[in-house]
C-alpha positions in Angstrom: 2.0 -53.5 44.9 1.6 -50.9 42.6 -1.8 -51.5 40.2 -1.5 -50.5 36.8 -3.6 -47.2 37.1 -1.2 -46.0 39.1 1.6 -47.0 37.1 0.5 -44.9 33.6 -0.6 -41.8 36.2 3.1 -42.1 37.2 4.4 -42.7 33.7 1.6 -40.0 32.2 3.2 -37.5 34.9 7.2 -38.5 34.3 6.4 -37.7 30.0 4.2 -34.5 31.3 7.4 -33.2 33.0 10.3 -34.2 30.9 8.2 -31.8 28.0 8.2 -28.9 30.1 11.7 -28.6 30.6 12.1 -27.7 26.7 13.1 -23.8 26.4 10.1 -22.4 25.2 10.5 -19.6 24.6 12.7 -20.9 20.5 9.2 -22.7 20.4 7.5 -19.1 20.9 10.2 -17.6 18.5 9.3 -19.9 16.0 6.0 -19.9 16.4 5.8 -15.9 16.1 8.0 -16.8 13.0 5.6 -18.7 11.6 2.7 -16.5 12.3 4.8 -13.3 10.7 5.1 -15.0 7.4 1.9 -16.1 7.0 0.7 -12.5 7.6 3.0 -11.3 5.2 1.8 -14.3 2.8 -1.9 -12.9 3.3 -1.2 -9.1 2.8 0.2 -9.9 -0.8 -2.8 -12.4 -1.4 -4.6 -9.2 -0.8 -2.8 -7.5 -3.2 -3.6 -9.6 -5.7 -7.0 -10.2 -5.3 -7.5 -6.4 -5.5 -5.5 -6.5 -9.0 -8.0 -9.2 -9.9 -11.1 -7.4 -9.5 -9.5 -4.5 -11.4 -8.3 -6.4 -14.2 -11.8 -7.8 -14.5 -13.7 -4.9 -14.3 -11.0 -3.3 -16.9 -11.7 -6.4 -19.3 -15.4 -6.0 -19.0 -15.0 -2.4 -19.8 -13.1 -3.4 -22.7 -16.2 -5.9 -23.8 -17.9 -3.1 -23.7 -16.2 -0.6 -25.8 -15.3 1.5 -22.4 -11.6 2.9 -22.2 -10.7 1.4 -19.0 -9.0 3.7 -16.4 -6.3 3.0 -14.7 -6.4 1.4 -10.9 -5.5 4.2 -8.3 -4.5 4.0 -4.9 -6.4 7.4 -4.4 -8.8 8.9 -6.8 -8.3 12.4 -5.5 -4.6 12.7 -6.4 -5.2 12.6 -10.3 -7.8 15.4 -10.2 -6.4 19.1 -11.0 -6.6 21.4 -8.0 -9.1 24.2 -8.2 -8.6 27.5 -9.9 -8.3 30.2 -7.9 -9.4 33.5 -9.5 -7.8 35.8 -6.5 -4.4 34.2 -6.6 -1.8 36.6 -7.8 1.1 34.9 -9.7 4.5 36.8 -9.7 6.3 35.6 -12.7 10.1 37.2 -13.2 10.5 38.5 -16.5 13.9 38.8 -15.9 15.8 39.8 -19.4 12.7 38.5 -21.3 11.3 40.8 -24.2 8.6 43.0 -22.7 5.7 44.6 -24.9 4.6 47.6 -23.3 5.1 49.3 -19.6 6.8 46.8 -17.9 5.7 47.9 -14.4 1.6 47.2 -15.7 -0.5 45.5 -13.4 -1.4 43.3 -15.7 1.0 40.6 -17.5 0.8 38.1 -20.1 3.4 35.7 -20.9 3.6 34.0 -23.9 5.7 30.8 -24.1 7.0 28.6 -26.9 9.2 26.2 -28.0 10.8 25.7 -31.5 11.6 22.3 -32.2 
């Protein structure tokens, strides 16, 4: 006679192995699924919160009578690049009015616009 210990070990072990013959390897599909979107979810959260903080700071600026500037991914794209005083600039005059020897070493353009 079987007691009943033995009975849910042998029921326990029948339910354990009738699960594992499910594919999974949709399960592990899904689950990477899953776990892409809620990456994706979190990267725009990010985003956000990052606008956030700027938005603040640009309305406490405000308060205080600062011109807020405007967010920037990088800060070293809006500044100008350095003058450089050796660069030599070769400018075709082409059938422009010249003033003067036009083979000089020296030449200043002058440009305007009549609106």
């Amino acid at each position: 006679m079987i007691n009943n210990k033995s009975y849910y070990i042998l029921i326990l072990s029948f339910l354990i192995f009738s699960c594992e013959s499910a594919d999974l390897s949709s399960v592990e599909k899904k689950l990477n699924s899953i776990s892409q979107a809620q990456n994706s979810a979190l990267d725009k959260l990010d985003k956000i919160e990052k606008d956030q903080v700027a938005l603040q700071k640009g309305i406490a600026d405000l308060k205080k009578g600062q011109t807020p500037k405007a967010p920037s991914k990088d800060n070293k794209k809006q500044q100008p690049p350095k003058a450089d005083p050796n660069k030599v600039y070769d400018i075709a005059i082409g059938n422009s009015i010249v003033l003067g020897k036009k083979d000089a070493s020296v030449t200043i353009i002058e440009w305007t616009d009549f609106q």
